[in-house]
VOBA-1610 file (N, C-alpha, C; in pm, whole numbers, padded with zeros to 5 digits, always signed):
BEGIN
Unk+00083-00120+00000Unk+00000+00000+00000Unk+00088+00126+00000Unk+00216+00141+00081Unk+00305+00238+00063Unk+00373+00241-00053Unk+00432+00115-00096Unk+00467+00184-00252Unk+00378+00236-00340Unk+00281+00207-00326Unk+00144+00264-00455Unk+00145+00424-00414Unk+00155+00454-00280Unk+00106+00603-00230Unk+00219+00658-00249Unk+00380+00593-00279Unk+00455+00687-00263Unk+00487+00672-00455Unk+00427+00555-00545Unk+00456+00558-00692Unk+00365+00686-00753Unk+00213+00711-00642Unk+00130+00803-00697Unk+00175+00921-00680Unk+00213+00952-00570Unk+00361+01070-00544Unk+00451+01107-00632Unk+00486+01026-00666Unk+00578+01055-00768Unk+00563+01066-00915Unk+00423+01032-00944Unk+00343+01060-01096Unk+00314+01192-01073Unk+00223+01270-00959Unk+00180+01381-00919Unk+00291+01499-00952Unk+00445+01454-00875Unk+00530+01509-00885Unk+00621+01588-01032Unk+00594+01446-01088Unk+00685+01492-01221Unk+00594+01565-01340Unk+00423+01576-01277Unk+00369+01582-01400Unk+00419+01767-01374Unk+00455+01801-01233Unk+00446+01956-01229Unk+00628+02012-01254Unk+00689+01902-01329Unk+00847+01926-01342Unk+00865+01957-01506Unk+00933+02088-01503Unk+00928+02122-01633Unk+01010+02053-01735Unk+00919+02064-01839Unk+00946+01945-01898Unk+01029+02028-02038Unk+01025+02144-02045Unk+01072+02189-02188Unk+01205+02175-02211Unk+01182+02195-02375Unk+01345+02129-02424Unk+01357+02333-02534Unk+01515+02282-02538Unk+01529+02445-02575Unk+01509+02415-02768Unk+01438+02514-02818Unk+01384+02473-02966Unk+01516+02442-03065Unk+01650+02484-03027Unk+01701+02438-03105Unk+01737+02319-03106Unk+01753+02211-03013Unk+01750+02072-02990Unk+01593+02043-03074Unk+01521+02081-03072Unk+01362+01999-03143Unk+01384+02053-03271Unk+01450+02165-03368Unk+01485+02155-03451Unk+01610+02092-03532Unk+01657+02052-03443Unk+01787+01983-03499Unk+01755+01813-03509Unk+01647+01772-03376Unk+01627+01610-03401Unk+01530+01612-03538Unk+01425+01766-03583Unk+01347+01748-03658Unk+01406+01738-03813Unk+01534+01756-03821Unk+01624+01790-03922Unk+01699+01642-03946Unk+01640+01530-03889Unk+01681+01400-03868Unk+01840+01412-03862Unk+01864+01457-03714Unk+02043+01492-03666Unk+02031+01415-03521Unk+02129+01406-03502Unk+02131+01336-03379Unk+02177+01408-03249Unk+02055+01422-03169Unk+02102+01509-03014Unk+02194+01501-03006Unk+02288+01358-02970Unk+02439+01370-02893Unk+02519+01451-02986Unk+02519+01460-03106Unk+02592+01536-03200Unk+02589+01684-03143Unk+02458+01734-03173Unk+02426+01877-03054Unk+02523+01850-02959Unk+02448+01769-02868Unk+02551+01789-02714Unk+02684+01808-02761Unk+02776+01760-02825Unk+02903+01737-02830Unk+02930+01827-02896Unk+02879+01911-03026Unk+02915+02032-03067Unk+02889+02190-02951Unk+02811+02180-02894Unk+02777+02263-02807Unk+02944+02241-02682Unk+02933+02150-02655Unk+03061+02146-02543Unk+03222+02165-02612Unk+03208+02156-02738Unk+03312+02169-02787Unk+03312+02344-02821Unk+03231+02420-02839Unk+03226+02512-02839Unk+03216+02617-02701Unk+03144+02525-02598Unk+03165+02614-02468Unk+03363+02595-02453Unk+03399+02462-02463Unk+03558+02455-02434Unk+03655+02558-02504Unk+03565+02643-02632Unk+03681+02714-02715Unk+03660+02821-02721Unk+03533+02840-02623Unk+03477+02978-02540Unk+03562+03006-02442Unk+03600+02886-02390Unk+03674+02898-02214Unk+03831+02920-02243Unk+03840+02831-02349Unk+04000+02888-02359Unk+04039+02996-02447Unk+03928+03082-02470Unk+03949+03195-02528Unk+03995+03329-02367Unk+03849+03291-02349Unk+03844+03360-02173Unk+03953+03350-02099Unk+04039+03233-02097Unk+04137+03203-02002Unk+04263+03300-02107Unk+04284+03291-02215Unk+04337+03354-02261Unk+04365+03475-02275Unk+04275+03535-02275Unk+04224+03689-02241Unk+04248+03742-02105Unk+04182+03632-02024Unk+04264+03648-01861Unk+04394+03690-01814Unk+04495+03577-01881Unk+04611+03581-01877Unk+04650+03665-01910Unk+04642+03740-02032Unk+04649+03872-02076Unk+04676+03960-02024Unk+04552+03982-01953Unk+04516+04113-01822Unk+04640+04081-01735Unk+04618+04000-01663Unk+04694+03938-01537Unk+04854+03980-01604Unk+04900+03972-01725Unk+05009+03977-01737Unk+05032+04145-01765Unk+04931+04216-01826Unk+04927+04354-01872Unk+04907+04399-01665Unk+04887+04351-01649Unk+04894+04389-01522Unk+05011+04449-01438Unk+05076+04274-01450Unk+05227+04305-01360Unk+05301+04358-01425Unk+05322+04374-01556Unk+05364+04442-01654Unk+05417+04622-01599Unk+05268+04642-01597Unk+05222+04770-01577Unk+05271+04823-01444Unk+05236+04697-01354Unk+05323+04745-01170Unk+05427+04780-01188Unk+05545+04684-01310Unk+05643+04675-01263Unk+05750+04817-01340Unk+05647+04871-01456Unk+05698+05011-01520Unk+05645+05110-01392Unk+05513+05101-01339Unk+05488+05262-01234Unk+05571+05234-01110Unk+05618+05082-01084Unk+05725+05082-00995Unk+05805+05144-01011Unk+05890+05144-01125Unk+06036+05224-01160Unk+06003+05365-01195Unk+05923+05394-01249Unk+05864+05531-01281Unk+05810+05606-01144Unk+05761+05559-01038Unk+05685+05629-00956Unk+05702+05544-00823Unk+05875+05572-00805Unk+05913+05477-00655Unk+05823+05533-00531Unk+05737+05658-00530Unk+05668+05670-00428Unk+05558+05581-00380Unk+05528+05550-00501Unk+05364+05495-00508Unk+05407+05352-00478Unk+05514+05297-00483Unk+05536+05151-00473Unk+05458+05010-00364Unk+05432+05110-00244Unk+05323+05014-00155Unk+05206+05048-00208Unk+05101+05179-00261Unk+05036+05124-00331Unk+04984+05066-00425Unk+05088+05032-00537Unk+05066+04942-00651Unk+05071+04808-00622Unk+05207+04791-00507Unk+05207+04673-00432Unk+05052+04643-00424Unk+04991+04687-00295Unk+04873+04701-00260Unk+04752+04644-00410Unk+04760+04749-00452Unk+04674+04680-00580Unk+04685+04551-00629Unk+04827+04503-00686Unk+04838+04374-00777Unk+04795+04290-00655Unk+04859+04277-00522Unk+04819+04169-00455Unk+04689+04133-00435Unk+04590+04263-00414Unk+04477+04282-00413Unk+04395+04157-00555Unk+04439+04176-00651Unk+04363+04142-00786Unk+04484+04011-00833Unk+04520+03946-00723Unk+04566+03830-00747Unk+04685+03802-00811Unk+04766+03903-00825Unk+04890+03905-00906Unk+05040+03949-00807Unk+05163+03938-00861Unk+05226+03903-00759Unk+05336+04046-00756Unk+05309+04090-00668Unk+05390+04252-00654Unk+05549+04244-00733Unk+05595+04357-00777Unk+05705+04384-00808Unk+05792+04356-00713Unk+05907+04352-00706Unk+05986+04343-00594Unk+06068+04461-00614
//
């Protein structure tokens, strides 16, 4: 009797779980293509999203210390606060 009340539970449950799919997956299976193909082009494209981003990151991070390490020599006053800054934003002070 408890599994029936807790199987009807769980029909109740899923009928209120959203069920939508995003239209370009229902146009692509309607295009007789194969989902996993989607999936796998989609992740291959978030991955060459990310190592674009990480790239661009590095960038900064390097235009960064870059930058400490010219207003260091240019502007020996300011040197604890540039210090101050790079350490702040994760990068590693001039010496």
């Amino acid at each position: 009797k408890r599994l029936i009340q807790n199987l009807l539970a769980l029909c109740q449950t899923a009928r209120t779980l959203p069920t939508g799919l995003p239209q370009e997956i229902i146009e692509y299976v309607e295009r007789s293509r194969n989902p996993d193909i989607y999936t796998r082009e989609f992740v291959e494209l978030v991955q060459r999203l990310n190592q674009q981003l990480k790239g661009r990151s590095q960038a900064f991070a390097d235009f960064r210390d870059i930058l400490a390490r010219e207003m260091t020599g240019a502007l020996p006053d300011c040197k604890q606060d540039i210090k101050m800054v790079v350490e702040s934003t994760g990068g590693n002070p001039p010496v």
